[in-house]
MDAnalysis code that builds the backbone (N, CA, C; Angstrom):
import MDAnalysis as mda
import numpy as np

u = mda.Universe.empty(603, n_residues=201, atom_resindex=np.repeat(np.arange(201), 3), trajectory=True)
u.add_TopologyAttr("name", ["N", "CA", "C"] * 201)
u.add_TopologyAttr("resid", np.arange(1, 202))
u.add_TopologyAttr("resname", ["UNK", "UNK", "UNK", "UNK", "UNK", "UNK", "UNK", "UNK", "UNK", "UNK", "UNK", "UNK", "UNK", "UNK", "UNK", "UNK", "UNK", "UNK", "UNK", "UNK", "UNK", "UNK", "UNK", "UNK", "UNK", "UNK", "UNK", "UNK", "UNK", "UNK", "UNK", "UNK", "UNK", "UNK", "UNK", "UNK", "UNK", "UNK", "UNK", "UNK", "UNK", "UNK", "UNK", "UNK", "UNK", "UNK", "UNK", "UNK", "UNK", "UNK", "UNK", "UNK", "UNK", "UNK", "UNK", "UNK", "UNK", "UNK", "UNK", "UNK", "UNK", "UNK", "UNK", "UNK", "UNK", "UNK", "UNK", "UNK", "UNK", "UNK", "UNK", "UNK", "UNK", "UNK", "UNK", "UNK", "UNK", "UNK", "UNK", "UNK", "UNK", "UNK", "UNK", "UNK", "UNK", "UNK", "UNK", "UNK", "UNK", "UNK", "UNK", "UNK", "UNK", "UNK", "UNK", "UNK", "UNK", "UNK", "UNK", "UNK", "UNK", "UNK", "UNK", "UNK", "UNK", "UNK", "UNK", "UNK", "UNK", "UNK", "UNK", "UNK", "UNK", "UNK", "UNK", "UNK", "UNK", "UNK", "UNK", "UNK", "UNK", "UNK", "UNK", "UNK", "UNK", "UNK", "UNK", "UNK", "UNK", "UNK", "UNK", "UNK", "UNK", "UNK", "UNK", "UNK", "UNK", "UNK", "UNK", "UNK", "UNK", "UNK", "UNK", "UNK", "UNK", "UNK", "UNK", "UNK", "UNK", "UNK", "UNK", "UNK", "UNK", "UNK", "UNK", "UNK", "UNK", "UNK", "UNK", "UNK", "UNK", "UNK", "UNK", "UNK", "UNK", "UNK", "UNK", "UNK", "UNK", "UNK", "UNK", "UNK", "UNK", "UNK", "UNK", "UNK", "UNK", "UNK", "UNK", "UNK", "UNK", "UNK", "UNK", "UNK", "UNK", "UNK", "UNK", "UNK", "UNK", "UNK", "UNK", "UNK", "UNK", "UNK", "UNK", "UNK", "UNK", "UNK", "UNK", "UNK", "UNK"])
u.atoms.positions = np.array([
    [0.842, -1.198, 0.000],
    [0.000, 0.000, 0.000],
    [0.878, 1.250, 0.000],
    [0.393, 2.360, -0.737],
    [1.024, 3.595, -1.118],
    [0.577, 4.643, -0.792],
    [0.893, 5.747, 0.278],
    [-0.343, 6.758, 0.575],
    [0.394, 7.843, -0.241],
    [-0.225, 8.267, -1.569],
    [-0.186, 9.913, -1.996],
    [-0.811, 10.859, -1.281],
    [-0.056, 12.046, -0.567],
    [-0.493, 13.209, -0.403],
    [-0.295, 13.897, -1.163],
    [-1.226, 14.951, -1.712],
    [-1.290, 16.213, -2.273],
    [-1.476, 17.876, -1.133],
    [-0.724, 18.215, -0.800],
    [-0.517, 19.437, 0.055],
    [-1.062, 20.538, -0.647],
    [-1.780, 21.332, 0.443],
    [-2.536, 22.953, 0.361],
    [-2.960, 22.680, 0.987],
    [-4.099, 23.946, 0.907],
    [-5.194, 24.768, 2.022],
    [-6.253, 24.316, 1.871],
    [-7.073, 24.007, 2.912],
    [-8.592, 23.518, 2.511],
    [-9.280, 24.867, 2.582],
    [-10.585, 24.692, 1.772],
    [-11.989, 26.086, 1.592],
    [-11.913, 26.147, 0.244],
    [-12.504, 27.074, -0.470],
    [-12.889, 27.774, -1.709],
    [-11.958, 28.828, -1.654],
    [-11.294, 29.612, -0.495],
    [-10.836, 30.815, -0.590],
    [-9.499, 30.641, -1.621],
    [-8.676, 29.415, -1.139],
    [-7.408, 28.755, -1.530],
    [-7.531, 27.725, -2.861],
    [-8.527, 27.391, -3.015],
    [-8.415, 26.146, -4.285],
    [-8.188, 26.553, -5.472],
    [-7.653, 27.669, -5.691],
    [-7.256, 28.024, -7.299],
    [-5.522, 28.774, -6.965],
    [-5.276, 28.650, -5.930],
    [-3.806, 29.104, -5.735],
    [-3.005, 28.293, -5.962],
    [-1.578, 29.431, -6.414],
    [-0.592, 28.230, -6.745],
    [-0.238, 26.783, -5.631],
    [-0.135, 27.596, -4.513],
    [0.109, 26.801, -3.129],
    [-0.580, 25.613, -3.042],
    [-1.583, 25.496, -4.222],
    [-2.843, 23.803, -3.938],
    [-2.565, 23.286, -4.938],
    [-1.101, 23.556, -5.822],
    [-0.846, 22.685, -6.984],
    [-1.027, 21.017, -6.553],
    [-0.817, 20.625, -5.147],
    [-0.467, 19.100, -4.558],
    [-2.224, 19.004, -5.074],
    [-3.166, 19.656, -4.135],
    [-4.492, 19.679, -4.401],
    [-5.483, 18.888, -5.374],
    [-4.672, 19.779, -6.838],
    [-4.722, 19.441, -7.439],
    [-4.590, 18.470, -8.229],
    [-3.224, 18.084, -8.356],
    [-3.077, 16.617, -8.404],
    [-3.613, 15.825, -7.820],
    [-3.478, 15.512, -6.797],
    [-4.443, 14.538, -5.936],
    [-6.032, 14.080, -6.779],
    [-6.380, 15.368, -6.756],
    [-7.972, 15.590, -7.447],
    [-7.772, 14.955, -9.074],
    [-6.640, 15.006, -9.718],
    [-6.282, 14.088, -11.455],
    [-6.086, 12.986, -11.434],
    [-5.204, 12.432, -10.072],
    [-5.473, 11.222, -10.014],
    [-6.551, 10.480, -9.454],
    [-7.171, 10.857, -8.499],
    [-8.457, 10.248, -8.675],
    [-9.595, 10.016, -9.689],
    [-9.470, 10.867, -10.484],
    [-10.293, 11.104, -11.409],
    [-9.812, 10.276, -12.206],
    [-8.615, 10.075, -12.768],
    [-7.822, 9.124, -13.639],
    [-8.114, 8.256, -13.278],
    [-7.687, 7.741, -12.288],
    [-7.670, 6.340, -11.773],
    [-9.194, 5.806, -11.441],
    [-10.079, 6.673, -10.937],
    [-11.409, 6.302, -10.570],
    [-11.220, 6.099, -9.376],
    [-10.583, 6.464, -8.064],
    [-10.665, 6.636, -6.749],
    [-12.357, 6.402, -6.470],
    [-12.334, 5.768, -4.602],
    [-13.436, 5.393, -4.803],
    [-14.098, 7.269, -4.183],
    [-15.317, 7.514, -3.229],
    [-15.686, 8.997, -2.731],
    [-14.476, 9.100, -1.694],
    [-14.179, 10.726, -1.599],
    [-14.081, 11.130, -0.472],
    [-14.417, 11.186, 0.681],
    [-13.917, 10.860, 1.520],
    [-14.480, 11.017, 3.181],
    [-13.561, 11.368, 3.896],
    [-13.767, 11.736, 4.962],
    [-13.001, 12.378, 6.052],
    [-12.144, 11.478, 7.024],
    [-10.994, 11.476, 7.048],
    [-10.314, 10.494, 7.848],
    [-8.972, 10.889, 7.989],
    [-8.309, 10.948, 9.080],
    [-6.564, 11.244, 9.353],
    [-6.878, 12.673, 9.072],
    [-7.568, 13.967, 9.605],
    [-7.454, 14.578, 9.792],
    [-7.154, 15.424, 8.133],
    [-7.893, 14.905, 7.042],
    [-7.550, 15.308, 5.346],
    [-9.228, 14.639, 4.815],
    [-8.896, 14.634, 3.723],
    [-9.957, 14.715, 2.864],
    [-9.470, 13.218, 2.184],
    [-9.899, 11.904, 2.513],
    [-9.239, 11.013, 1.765],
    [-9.750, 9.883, 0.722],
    [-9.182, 9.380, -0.480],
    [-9.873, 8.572, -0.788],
    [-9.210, 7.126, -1.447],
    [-9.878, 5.846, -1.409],
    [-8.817, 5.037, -2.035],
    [-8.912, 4.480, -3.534],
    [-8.444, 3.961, -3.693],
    [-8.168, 3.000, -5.350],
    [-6.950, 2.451, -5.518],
    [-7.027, 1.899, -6.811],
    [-5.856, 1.054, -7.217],
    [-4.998, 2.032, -7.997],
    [-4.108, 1.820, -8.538],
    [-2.981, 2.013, -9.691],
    [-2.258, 0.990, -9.833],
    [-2.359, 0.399, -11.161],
    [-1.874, -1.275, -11.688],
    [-1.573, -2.124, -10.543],
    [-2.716, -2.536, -9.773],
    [-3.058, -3.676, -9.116],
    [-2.443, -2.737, -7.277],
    [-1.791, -2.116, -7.235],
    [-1.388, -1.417, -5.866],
    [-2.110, -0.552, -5.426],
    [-2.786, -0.870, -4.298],
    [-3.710, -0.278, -3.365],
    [-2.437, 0.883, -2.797],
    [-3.808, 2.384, -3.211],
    [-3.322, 3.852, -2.881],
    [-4.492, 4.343, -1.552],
    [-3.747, 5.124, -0.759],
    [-4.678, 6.008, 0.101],
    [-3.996, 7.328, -0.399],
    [-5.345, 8.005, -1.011],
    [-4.991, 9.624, -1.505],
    [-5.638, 10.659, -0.245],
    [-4.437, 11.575, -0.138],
    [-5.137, 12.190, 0.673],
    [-4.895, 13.561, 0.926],
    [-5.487, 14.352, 1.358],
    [-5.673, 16.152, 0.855],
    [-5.707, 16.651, 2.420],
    [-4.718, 16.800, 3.218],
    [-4.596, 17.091, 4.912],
    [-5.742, 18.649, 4.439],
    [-6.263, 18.391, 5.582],
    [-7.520, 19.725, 5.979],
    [-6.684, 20.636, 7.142],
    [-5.336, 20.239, 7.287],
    [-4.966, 21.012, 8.502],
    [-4.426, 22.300, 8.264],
    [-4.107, 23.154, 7.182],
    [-3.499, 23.924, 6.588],
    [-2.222, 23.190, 5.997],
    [-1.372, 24.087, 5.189],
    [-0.375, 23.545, 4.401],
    [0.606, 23.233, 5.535],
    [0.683, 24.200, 6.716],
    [1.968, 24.327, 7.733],
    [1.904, 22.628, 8.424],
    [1.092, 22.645, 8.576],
    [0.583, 21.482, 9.457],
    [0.153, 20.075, 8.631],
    [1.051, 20.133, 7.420],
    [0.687, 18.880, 6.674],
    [0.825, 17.369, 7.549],
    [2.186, 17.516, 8.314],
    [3.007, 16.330, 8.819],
    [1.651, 15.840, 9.866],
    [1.518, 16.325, 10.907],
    [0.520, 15.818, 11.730],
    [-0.687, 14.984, 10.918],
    [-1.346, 15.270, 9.909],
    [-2.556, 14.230, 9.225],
    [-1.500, 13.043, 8.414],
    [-0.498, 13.353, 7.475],
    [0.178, 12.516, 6.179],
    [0.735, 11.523, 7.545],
    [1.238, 11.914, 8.721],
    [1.126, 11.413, 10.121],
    [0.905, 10.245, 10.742],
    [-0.168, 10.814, 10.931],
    [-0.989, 9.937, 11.464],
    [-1.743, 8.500, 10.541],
    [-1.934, 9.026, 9.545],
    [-2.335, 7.767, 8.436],
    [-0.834, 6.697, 8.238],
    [0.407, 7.379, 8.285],
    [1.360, 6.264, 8.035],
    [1.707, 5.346, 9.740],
    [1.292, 6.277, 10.406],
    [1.330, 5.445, 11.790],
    [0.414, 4.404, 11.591],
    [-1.157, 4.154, 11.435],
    [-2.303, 3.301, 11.210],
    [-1.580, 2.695, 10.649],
    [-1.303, 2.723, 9.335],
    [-1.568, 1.305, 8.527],
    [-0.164, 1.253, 8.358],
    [1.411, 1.487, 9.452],
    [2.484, 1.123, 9.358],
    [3.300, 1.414, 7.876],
    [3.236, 2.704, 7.391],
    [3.522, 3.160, 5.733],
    [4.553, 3.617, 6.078],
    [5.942, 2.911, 5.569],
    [7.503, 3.732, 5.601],
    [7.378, 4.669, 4.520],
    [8.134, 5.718, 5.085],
    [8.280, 6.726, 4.639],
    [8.489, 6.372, 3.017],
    [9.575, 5.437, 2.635],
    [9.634, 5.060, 0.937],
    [8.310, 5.014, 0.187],
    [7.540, 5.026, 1.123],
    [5.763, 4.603, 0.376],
    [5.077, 5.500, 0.463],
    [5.481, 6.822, 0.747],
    [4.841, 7.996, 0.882],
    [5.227, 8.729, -0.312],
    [4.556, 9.043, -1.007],
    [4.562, 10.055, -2.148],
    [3.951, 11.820, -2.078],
    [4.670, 12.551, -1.896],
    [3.794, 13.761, -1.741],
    [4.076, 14.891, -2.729],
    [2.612, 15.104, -2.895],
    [2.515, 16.173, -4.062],
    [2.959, 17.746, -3.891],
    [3.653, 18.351, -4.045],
    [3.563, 19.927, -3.675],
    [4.765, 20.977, -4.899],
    [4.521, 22.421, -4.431],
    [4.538, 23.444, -5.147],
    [5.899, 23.322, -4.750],
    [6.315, 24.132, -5.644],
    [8.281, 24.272, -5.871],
    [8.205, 25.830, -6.118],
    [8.873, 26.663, -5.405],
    [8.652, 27.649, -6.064],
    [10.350, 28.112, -6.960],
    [11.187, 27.155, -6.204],
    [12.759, 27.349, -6.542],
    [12.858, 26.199, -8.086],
    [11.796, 26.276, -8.794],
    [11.700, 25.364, -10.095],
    [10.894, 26.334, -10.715],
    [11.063, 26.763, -12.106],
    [10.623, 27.294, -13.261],
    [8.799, 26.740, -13.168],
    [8.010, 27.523, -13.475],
    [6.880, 27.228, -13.836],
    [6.420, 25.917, -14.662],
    [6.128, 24.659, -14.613],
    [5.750, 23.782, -15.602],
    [6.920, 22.820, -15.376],
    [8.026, 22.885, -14.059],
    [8.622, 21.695, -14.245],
    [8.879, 21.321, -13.125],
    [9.152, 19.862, -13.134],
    [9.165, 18.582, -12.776],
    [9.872, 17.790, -12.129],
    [10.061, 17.438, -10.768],
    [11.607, 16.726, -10.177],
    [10.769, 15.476, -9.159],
    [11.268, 14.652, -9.041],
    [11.145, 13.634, -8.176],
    [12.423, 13.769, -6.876],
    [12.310, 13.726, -6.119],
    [12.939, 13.897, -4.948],
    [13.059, 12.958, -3.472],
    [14.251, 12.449, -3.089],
    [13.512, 11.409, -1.682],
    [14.600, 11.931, -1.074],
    [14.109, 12.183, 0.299],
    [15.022, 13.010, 0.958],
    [15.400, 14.674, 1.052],
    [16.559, 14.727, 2.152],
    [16.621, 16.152, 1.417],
    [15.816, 16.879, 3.115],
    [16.246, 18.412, 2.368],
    [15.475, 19.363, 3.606],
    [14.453, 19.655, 2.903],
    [13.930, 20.861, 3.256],
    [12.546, 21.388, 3.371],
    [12.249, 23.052, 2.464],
    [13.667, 23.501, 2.219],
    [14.102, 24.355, 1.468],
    [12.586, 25.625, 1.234],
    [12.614, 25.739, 2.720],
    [11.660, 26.805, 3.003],
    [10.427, 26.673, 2.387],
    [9.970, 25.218, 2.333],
    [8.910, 24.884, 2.170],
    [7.500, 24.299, 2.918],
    [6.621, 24.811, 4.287],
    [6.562, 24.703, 5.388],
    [5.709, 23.839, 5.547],
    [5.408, 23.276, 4.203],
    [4.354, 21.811, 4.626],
    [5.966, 20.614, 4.236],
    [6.684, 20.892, 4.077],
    [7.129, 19.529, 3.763],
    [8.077, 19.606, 4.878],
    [8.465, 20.805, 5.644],
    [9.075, 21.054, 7.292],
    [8.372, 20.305, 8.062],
    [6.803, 20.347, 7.731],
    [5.821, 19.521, 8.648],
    [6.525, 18.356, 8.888],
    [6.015, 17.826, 7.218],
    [6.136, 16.110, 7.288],
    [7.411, 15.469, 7.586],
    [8.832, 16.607, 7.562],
    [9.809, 16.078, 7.808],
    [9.858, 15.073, 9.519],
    [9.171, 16.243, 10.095],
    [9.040, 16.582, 11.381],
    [8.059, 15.363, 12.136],
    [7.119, 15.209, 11.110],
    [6.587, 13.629, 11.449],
    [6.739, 12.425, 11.057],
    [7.534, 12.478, 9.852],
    [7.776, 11.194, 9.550],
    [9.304, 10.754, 9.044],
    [10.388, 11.766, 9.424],
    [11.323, 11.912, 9.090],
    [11.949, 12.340, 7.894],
    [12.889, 12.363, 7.375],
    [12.986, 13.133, 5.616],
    [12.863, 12.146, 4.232],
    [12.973, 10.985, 4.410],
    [13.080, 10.010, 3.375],
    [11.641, 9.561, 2.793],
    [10.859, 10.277, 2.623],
    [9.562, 10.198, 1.950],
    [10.296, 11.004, 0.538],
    [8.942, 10.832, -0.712],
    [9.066, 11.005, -1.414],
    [8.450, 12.226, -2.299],
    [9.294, 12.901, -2.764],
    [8.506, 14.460, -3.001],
    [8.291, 14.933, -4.477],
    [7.102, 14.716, -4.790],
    [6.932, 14.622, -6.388],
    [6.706, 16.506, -6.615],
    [7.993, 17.218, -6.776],
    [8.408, 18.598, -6.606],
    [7.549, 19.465, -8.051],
    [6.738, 20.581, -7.950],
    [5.928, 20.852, -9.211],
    [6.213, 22.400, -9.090],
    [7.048, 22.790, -10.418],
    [7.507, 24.418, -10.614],
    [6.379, 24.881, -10.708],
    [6.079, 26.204, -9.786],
    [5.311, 27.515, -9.856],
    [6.131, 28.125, -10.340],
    [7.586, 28.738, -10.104],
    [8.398, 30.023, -10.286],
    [8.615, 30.557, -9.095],
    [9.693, 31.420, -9.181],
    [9.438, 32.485, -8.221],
    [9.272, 33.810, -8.575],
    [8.986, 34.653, -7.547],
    [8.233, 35.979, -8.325],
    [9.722, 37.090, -8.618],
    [10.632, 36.537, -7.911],
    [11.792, 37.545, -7.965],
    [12.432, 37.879, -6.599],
    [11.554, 38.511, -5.641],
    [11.682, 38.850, -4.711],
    [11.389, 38.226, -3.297],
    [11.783, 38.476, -2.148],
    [11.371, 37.306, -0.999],
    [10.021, 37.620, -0.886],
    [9.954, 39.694, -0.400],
    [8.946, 40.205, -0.114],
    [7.853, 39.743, -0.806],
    [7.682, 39.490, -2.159],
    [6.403, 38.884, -3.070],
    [5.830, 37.221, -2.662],
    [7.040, 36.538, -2.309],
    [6.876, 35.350, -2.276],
    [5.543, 34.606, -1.726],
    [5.006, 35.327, -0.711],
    [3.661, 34.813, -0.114],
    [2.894, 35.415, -1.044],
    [2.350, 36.504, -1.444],
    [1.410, 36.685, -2.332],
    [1.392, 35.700, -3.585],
    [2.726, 35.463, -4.018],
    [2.706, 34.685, -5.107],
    [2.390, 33.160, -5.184],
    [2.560, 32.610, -3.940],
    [2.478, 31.534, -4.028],
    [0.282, 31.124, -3.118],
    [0.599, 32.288, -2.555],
    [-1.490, 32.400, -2.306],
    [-1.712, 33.170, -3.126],
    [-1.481, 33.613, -4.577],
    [-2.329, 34.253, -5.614],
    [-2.838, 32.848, -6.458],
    [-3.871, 33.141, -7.289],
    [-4.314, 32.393, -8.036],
    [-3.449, 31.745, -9.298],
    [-3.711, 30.982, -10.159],
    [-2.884, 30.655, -11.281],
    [-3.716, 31.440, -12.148],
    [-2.959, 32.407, -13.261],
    [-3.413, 33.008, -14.277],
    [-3.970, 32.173, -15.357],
    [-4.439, 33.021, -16.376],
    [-5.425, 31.949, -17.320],
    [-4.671, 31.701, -18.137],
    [-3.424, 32.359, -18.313],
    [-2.015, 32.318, -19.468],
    [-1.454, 30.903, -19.180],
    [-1.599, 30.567, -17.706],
    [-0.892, 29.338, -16.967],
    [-1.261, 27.816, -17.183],
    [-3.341, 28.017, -17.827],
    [-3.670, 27.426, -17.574],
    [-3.051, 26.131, -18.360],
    [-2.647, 26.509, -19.354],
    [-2.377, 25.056, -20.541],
    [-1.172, 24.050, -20.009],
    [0.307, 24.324, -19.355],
    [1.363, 23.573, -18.610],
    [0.477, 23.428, -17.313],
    [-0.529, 23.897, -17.156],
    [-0.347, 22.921, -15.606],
    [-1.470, 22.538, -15.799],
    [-2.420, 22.230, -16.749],
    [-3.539, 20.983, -16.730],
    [-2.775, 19.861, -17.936],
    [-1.723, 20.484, -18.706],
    [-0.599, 19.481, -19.010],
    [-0.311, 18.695, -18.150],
    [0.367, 19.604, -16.970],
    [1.409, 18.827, -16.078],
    [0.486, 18.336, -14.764],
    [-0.594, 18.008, -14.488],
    [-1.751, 17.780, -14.077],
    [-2.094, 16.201, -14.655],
    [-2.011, 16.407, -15.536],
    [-2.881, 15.357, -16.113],
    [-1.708, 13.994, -16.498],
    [-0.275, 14.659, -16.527],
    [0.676, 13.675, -17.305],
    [1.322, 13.374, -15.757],
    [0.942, 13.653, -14.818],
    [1.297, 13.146, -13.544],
    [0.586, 12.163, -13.034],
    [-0.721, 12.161, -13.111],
    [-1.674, 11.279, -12.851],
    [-1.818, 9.717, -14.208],
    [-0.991, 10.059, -15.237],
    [-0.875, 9.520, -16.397],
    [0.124, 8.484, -16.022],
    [1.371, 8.826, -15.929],
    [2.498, 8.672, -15.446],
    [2.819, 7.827, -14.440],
    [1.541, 7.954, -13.478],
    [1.882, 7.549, -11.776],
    [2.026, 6.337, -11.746],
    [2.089, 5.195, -12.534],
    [2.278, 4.048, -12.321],
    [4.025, 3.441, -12.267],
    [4.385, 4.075, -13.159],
    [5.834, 4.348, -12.566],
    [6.525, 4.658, -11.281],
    [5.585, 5.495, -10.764],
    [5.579, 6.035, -9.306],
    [5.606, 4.943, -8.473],
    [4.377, 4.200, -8.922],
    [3.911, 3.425, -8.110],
    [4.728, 2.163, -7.595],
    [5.258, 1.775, -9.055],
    [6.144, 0.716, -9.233],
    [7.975, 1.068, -8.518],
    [8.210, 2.196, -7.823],
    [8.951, 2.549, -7.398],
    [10.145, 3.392, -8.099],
    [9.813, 3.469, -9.630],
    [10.556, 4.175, -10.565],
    [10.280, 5.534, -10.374],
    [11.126, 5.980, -9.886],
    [11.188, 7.646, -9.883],
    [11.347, 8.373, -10.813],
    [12.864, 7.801, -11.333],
    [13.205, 8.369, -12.512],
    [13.005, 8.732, -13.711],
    [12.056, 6.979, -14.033],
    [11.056, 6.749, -14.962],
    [10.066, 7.612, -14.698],
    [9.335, 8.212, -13.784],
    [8.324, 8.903, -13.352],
    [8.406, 10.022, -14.151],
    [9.443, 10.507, -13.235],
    [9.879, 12.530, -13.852],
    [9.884, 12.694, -15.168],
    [11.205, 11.247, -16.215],
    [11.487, 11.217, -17.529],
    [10.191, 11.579, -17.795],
    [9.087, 10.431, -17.618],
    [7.752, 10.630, -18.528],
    [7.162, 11.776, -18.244],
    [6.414, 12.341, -17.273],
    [5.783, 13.553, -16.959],
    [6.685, 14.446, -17.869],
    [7.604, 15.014, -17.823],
    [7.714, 15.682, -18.528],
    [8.212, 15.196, -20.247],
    [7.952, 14.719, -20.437],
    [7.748, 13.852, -22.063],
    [6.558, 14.262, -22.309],
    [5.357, 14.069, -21.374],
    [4.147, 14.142, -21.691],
    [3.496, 15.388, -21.483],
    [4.717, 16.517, -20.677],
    [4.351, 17.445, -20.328],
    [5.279, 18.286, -20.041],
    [5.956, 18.818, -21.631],
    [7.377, 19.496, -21.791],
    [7.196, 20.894, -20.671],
    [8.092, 21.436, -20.137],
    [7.852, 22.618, -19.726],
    [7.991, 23.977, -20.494],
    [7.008, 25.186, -20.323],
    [7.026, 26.133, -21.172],
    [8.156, 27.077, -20.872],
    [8.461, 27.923, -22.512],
    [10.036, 28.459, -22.461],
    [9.597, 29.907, -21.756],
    [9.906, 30.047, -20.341],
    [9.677, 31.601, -20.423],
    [10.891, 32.806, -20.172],
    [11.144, 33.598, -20.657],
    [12.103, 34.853, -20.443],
    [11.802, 35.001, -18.686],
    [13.026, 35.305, -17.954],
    [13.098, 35.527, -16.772],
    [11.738, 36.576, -16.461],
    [11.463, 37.528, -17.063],
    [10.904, 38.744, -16.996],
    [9.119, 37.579, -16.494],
    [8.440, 37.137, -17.676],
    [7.487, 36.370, -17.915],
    [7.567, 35.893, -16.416],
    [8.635, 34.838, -16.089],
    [8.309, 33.801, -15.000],
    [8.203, 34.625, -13.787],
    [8.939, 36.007, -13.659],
    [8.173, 36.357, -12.131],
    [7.243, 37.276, -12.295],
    [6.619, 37.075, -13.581],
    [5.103, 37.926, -13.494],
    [3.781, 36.920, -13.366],
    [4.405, 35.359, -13.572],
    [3.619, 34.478, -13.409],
    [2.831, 34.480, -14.598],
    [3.647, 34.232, -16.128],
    [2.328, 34.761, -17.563],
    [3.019, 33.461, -17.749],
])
């Protein structure tokens, strides 16, 4: 068994920000895969299914982004999930808009939901890393990453949305590498001039 988290904010206020890119995903692969409903459990929004014969628990922590580790948590405590079997979805902002890294290990590189999960489940989970950009500046950095995704944005990241959830069986099967190669095969990243990427177009 494999638990994917997808990291952000729960409400309507947050579900179109960059910060719920994990969110999002989460929400493609279920849909891909045919996850069974959502329900409430481990302190997230969770749901299960297969991917080529391997039973997944997907799950969307309701605790805020800061506080991912306590729910992704508590579900690998239950059903005994080493960290290698944890997959988690989230925003990069130190990666170009539209691209793509697989990651195990590692710090947290001022990223405060994956500080969480370090913090609960140690660092050797697995971090399926997804470029927003950065805006340029530190001072911008929170607006940018709780602003919405522009409509210019929309085409690489329901690309890179959809070729993740496409892809994930690689994931699943423990190929990382294979993972990243394909996602972005299936979901080249767009060329932007420095100027473009910290205006977020």
């Amino acid at each position: 068994m494999l638990i994917i988290a997808g990291l952000g904010n729960p409400g309507p206020k947050y579900q179109n920000n960059r910060h719920n890119i994990g969110f999002m995903a989460a929400d493609e692969i279920a849909r891909r895969w045919r996850f069974g409903p959502e329900r409430a459990k481990f302190q997230s929004v969770v749901s299960e299914g297969e991917v080529d014969g391997t039973k997944v628990l997907l799950m969307k922590p309701q605790t805020y982004m800061n506080e991912s580790g306590r729910a992704v948590g508590e579900a690998a405590r239950f059903y005994k999930i080493p960290p290698a079997d944890i997959i988690v979805f989230h925003d990069e902002i130190d990666m170009a808009p539209g691209r793509f890294r697989m990651k195990k290990g590692g710090g947290a590189a001022g990223q405060n939901g994956i500080r969480s999960l370090i913090s609960h489940l140690g660092a050797d989970f697995r971090r399926a890393r997804m470029g927003i950009g950065h805006p340029g500046e530190a001072n911008l950095v929170m607006p940018h990453v709780l602003g919405d995704f522009h409509k210019a944005e929309q085409p690489w990241l329901d690309a890179m949305l959809q070729a993740c959830a496409d892809a994930l069986p690689f994931a699943v099967a423990g190929d990382d590498e294979r993972y990243q190669g394909e996602v972005m095969r299936l979901a080249p990243a767009p060329k932007f001039s420095p100027r473009q990427q910290a205006r977020g177009e």
